[in-house]
KEMIKE-734710 format. One record per residue (C-alpha): x, y, z. Coordinates in Angstrom, 2 decimals. Layout:
# residues N
        c1        c2        c3
         X         Y         Z
...
***
This chain:
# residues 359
        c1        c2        c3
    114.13     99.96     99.02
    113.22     97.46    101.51
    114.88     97.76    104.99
    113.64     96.40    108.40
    113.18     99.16    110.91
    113.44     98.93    114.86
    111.35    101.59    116.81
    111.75    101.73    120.42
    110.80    105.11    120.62
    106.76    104.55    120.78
    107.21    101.48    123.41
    109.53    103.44    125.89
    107.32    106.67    125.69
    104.29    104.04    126.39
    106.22    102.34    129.00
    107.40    105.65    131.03
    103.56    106.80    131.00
    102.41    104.01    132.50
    105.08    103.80    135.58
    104.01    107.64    135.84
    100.49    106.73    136.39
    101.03    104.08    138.42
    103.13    106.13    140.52
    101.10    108.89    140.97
     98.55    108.42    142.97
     95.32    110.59    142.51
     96.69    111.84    139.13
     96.62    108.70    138.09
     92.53    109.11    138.11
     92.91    112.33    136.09
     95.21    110.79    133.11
     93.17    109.11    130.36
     95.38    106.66    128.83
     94.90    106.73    124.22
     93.44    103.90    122.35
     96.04    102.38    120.48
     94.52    100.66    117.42
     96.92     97.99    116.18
     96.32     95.72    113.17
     99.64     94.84    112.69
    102.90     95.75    114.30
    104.92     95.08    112.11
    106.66     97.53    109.42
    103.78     98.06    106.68
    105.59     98.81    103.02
    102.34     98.43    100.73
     98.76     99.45    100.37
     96.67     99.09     97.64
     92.72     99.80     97.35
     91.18     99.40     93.79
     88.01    101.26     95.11
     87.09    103.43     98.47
     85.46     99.75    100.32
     88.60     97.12     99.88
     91.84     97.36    101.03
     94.91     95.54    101.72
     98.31     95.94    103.27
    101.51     93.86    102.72
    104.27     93.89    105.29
    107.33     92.26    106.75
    107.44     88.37    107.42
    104.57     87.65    104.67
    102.15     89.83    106.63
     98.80     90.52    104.40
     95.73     92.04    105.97
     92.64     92.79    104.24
     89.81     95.21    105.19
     86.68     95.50    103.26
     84.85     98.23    105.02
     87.07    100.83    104.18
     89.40    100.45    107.08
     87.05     99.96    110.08
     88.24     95.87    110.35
     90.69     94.33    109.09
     91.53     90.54    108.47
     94.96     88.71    108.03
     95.28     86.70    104.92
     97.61     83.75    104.70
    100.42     84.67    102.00
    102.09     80.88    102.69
    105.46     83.11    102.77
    107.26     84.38    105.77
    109.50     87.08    103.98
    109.06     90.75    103.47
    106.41     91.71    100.55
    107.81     94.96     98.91
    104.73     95.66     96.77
    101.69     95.00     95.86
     98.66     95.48     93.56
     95.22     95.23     92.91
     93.22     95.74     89.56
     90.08     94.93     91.25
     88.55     93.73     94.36
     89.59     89.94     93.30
     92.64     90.20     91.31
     95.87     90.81     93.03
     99.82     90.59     93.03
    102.62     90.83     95.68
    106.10     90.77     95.40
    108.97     90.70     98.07
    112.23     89.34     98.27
    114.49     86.24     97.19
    111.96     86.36     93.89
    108.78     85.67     95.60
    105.62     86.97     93.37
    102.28     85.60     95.02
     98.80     86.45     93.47
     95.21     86.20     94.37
     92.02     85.41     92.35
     89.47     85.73     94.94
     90.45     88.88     97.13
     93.00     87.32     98.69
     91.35     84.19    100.47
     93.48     82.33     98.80
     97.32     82.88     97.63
     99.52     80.96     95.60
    103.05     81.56     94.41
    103.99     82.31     91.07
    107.65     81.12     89.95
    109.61     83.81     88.82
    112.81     82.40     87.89
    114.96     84.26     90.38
    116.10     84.82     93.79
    117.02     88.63     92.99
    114.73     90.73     95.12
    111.91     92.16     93.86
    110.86     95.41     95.11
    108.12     96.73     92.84
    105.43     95.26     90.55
    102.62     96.92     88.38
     99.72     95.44     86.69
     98.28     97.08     83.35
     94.99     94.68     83.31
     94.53     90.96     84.35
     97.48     89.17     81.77
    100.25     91.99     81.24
    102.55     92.76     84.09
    106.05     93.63     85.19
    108.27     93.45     88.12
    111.36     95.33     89.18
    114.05     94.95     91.84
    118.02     94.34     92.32
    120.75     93.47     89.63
    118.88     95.65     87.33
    115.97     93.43     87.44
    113.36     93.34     85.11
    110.31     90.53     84.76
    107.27     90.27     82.34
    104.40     88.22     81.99
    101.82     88.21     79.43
     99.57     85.71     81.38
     98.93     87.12     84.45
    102.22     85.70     86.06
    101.98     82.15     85.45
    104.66     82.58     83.42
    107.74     85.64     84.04
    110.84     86.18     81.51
    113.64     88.96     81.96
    113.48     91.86     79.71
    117.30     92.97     81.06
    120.81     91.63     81.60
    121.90     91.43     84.76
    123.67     94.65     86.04
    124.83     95.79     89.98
    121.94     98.04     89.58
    118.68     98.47     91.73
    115.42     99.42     90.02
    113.33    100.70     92.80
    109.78    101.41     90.96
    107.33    100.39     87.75
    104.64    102.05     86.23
    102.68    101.55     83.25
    100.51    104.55     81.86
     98.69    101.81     78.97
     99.96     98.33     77.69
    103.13     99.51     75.75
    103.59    103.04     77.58
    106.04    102.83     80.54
    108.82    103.95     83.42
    111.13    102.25     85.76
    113.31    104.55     88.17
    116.05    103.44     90.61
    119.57    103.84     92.24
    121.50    106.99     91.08
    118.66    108.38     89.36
    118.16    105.90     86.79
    115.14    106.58     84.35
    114.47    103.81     82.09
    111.13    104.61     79.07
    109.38    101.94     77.10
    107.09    102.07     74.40
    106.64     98.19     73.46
    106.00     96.67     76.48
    109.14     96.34     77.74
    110.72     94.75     74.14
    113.24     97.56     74.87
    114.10     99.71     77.55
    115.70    103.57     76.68
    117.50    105.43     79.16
    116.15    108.79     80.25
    117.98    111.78     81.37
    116.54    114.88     81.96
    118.96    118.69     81.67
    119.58    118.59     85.51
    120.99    115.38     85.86
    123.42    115.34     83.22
    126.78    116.28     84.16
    129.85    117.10     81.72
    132.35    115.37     83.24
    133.21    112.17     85.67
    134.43    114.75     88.36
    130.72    116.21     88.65
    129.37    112.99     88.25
    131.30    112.36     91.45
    130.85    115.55     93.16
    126.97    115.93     92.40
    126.14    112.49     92.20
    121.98    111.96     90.84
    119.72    111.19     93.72
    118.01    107.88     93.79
    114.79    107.48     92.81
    111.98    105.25     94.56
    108.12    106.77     93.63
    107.22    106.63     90.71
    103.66    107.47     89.86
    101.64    108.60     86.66
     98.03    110.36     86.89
     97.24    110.08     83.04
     99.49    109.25     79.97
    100.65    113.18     79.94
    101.19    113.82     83.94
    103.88    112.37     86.12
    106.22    112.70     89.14
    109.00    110.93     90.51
    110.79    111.82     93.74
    113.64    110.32     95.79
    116.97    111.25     97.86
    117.11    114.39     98.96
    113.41    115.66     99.12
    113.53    114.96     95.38
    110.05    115.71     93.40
    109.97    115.92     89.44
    107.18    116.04     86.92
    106.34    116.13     83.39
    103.07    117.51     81.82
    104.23    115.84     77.88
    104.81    112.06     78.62
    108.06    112.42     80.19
    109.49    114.40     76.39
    110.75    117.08     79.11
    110.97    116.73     82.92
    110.57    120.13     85.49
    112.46    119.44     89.11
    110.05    120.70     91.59
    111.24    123.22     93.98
    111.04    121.63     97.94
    113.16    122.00    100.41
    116.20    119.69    101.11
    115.35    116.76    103.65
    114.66    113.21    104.30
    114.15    110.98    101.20
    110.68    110.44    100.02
    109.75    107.32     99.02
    105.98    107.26     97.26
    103.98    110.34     95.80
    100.27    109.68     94.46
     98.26    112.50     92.71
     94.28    112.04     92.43
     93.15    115.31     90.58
     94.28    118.30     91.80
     95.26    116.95     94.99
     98.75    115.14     95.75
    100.85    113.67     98.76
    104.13    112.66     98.97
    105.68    110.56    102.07
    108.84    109.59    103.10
    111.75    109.07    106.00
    111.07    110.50    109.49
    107.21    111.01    109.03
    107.38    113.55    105.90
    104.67    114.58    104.78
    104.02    116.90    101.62
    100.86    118.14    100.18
     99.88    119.73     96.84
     96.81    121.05     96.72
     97.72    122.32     92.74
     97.68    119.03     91.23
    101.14    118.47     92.02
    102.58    122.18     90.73
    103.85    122.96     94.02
    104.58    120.94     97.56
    104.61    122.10    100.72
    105.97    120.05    103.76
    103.50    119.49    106.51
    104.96    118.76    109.91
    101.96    118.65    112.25
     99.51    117.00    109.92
    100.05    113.09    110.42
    102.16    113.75    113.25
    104.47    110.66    113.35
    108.30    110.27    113.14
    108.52    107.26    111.80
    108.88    105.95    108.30
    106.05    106.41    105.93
    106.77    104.50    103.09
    103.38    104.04    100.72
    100.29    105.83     99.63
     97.03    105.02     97.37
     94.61    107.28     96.72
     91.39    105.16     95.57
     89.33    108.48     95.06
     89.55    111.77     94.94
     89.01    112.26     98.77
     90.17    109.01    100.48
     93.61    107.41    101.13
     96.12    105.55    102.53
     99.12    105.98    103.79
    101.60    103.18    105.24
    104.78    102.44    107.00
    107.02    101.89    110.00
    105.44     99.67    112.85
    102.34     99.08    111.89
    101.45    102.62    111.08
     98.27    102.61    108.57
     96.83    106.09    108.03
     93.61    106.96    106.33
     92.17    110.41    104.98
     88.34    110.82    103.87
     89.46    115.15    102.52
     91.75    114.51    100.12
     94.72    114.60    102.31
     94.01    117.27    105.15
     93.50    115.45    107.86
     94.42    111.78    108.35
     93.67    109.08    110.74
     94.74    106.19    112.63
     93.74    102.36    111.57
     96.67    101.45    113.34
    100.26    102.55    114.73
    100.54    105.79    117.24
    100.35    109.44    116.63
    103.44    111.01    119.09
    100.59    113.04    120.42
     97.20    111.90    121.69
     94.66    113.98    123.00
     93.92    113.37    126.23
     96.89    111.69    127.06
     98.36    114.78    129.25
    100.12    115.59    132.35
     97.25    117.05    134.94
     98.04    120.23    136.81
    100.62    119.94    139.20
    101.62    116.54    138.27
    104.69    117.80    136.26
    106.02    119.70    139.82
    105.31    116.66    141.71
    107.32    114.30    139.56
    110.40    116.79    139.69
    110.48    117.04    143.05
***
């Protein structure tokens, strides 16, 4: 789901430092002060890079930057819209969709120089959208929300009725072959395009009577992602991770350890990442088997809430206040394009300053 985040942490932090320094005399020589790289600083909730050169991210207030040297620059794209862009897409380095809230769906023919809005036919917020080639696509989002096109969005029509339910993510594995997941753990299959939509429940979230449904209510579900028509995971509340190795005919809940949501999870052969609230970070380095939380990786408290893989060693990961991460070995390391690490090498107290400052 979409939600504004305030971070004061990372400004007060910077703003203590540099009365330190400034207060300090000769240490102040001795203290080397980080590089801060900032494209944007505002929260980041979408990346998407159809190949390891292009790559954009959507954010809060209409924000759209592009970079097409794999990270190193970056440009800001006009979206014409000043609301926040949930998700977006890209099928190839000129063909692209966003989608945010109060209906708006924008898309791009030319990499994003230019954008123009598509009419939707609703206000309801959409927070997901998914592209199977240049003319078939879907979007997701509140009041059980669901929109198709069959022309590459110049035209949408609802495939539901409307329902106080929020479908959170959409993927397609072909043109007739796909998933929607959402609040309370809804799992909705199609296999006609989205004609009609079947509900899925898998053995451990069914429960046998209203009283369990209360007591062990099913965790809501926002990633949604599928390797090949056979493979795919979902995760959510809780430190939720599923998969399925048969099309989704039987799902396995993945054994992790009970935390912070997670919000995306991407799998690019036998590699896969998973990020969520407070900085998680998991890795699988099984092919998304088993996960295994990784605190001091990334490093960052803040929300990550997006990843795309566009090979099998480089990434993306997105999220709170600008943060955009990249990785060039398949998720081992990652680096800054923008945001702040809470710790920077170099950025440490010289000998002796610590006693000074207490005294």
């Amino acid at each position: 789901m979409c939600k504004r985040y305030i971070h004061l942490a990372a400004i007060i932090a910077i703003s203590t430092a540099c009365i330190v320094m400034q207060g300090c005399g000769k240490a102040k020589e001795k203290m080397k002060m980080p590089t801060i790289k900032m494209v944007t600083s505002d929260d980041v909730i979408s990346v998407s890079a159809p190949d390891d050169t292009h790559v954009w991210i959507a954010a809060d207030f209409g924000v759209i930057y592009h970079s097409a040297d794999s990270g190193e620059t970056w440009v800001e794209q006009k979206s014409g819209v000043d609301s926040l862009l949930c998700d977006s897409m890209f099928i190839d380095d000129k063909n692209g969709w966003a989608a945010g809230i109060k209906g708006v769906m924008l898309h791009t023919a030319d990499g994003g120089a230019t954008w123009k809005r598509q009419d939707t036919g609703t206000n309801r917020h959409l927070l997901a959208v998914w592209f199977a080639d240049k003319d078939l696509g879907w979007a997701v989002g509140e009041y059980s929300t669901i929109l198709h096109t069959k022309d590459g969005g110049n035209t949408w029509i609802k495939q539901s009725s409307e329902n106080d339910k929020i479908y959170n993510k959409v993927c397609f594995v072909d043109r007739e072959n796909g998933w929607i997941v959402g609040e309370g753990g809804i799992m909705l299959r199609t296999a006609n395009s989205g004609a009609t939509w079947e509900p899925v429940v898998p053995e451990f979230f069914k429960r046998e009577t209203l009283e369990d449904e209360y007591d062990n209510p099913r965790p809501t579900l926002f990633g949604l992602h599928f390797s090949d028509a056979q493979h795919g995971w979902i995760c959510g509340m809780d430190s939720t991770i599923m998969r399925t190795a048969d099309g989704g005919a039987t799902w396995e809940l993945l054994k992790t350890k009970k935390g912070e949501p997670i919000y995306n999870i991407f799998i690019k052969g036998n590699r896969g990442v998973a990020v969520g609230n407070k900085g998680t970070y998991l890795l699988s380095r099984d092919g998304g088997i088993s996960w295994e939380k990784q605190d001091e990786i990334i490093k960052s408290k803040l929300l990550l809430a997006d990843i795309f893989f566009s090979s099998q060693e480089k990434g993306w990961i997105v999220g709170a206040a600008g943060t955009v991460l990249k990785t060039v070995d398949a998720g081992e390391t990652w680096s800054f394009c923008s945001g702040m690490s809470y710790i920077f090498e170099g950025f440490k107290m010289p000998a002796g300053l610590e006693k000074n400052i207490i005294e």
